[in-house]
N, C-alpha and C positions, 0 to 999 in steps of 0.2 A: 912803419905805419902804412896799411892799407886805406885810404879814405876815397866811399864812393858816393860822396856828397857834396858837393861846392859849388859854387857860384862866381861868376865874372860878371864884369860891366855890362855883358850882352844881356844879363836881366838886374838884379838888384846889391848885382856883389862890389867892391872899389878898384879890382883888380884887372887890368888887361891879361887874357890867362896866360901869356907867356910867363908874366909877372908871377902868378899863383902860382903857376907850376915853378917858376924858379923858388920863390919863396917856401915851397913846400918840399922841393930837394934838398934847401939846407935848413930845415927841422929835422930832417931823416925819413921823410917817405919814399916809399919805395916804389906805391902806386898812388897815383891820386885822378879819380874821374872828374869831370866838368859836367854839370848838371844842373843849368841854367834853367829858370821857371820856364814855363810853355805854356800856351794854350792856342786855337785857331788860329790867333790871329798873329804868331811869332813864328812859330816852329818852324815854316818852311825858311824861315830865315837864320834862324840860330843854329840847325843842327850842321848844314854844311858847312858853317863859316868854323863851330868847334872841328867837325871832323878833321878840314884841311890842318888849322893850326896845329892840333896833335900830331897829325902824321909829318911837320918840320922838325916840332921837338922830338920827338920819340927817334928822329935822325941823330938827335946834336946830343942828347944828356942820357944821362944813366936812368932818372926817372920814367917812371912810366905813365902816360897821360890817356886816357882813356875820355873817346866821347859820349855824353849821353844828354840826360834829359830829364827834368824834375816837369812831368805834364800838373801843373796848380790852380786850383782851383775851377777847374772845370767842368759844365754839367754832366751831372751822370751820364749821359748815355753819351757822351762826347769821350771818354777817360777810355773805351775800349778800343773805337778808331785810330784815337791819337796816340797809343802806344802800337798800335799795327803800323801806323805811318811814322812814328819815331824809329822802328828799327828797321823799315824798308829803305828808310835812306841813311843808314848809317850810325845810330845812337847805338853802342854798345852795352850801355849800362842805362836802365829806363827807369823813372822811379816816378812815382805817385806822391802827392802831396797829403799825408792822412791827415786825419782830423783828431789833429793837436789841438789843446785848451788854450792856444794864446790868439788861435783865428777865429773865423764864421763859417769853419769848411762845410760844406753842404754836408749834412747827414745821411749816410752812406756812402759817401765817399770811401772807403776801407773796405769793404763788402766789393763794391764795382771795380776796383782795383784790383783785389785777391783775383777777381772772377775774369781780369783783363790778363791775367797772368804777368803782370810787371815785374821786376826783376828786385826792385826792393821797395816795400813802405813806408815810406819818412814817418818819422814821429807821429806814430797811431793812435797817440791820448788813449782814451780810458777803450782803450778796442775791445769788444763785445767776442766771451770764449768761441761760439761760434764762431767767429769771423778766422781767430787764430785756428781752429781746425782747418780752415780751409783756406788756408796759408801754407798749413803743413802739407795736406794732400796737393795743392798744388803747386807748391817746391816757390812760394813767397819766403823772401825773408824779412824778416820785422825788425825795423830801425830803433835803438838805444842809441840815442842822441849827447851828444857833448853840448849841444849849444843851451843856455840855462833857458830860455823864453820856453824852450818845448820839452823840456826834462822831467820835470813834476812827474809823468805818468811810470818813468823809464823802470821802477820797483812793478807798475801792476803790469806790464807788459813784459817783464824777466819771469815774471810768475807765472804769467799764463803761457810762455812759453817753453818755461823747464816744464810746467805740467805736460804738455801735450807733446813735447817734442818740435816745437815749429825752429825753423832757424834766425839767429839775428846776427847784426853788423851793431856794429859800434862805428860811428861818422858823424866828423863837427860840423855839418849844415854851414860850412865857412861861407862869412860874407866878405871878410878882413882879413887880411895876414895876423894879426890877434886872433882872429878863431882856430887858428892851424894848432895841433898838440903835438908832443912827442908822443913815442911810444910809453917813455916815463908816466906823463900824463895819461897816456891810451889806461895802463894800467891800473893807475888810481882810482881813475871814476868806474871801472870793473868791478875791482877790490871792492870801492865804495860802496856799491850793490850788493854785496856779501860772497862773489861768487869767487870760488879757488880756480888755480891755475890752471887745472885740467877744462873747467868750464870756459875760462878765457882764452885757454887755447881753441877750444871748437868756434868760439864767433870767429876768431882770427882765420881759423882754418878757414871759416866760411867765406870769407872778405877775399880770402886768395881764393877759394873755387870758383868764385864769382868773377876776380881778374883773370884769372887763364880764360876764362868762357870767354872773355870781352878779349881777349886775345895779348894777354901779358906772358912775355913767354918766361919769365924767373919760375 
């Protein structure tokens, strides 16, 4: 299991991420990013404290720990700074909080993100075809979620995405060591979406293009 979505204590997750990332080596992941909520008034605080952490473990275990960054709910015109300044100081993996049906995300949230060029879109709710074109022309990938609060849309966002070609991840939004899957699980809720092997392999594939980028050397 590649998963470039989780959370620790440093924003709303239950876990110190040593703990995550241990508990996510014995499910069988192989990479797993830290991608604590952010906005102005965190981020200079969170992103170096993930950075350092990762670079001890990525010493001691076979896992791979990558730093990043879920910038949430933030005003629109705040979401393109805050992803320039998430990866100037070290978030490998940046992600946008989209506007899932179980928030109040600001509308266009998804749009400004695409156009921040973020590295993945969390759970994009009912995201507008446009938006997904230019997802694809600017090398966004679109989140298919495991966690059920934000799932609902994860059929009209497989759709608009096989149409057009845009990329996606499959990522449990962990806030618990109960959110972590196997790869067993990875595959069911895939399947479950109706899509064959050869299509599950391309998100997976994408999941690893995205860890080498953030510097996973497997």
């Amino acid at each position: 299991m590649i998963d470039l979505h989780t959370h620790t204590l440093f924003s709303d997750g239950e876990l110190l991420p040593s703990e995550l990332v241990r508990r996510a080596e014995i499910t069988g992941y192989k990479v797993i990013a830290l991608t604590d909520h952010a906005d102005s008034s965190n981020i200079d605080f969170i992103i170096p404290r993930i950075v350092k952490v990762c670079k001890v473990l990525n010493k001691s275990w076979e896992i791979f720990a990558i730093p990043g960054v879920e910038i949430t709910h933030a005003p629109l015109k705040e979401i393109k700074p805050l992803v320039k300044f998430a990866r100037k100081n070290g978030a490998k993996i940046v992600i946008v909080h989209g506007e899932t049906v179980s928030e109040p995300v600001i509308p266009g949230t998804n749009r400004c993100a695409i156009e921040a060029r973020c590295d993945i879109l969390a759970h994009p709710g009912f995201i507008k075809k446009a938006d997904v074109v230019l997802a694809k022309k600017l090398g966004v990938s679109l989140e298919l979620t495991a966690r059920k609060s934000h799932s609902k849309p994860n059929k009209h966002v497989l759709k608009l995405a096989m149409e057009i070609g845009a990329k996606m991840v499959l990522d449990t939004d962990s806030h618990s060591p109960e959110n972590l899957i196997s790869d067993v699980q990875a595959d069911a809720i895939l399947k479950g979406l109706g899509l064959h092997n050869s299509d599950i392999n391309n998100i997976y594939n994408n999941s690893l293009r995205l860890a080498k980028r953030a510097g996973y050397p497997g």
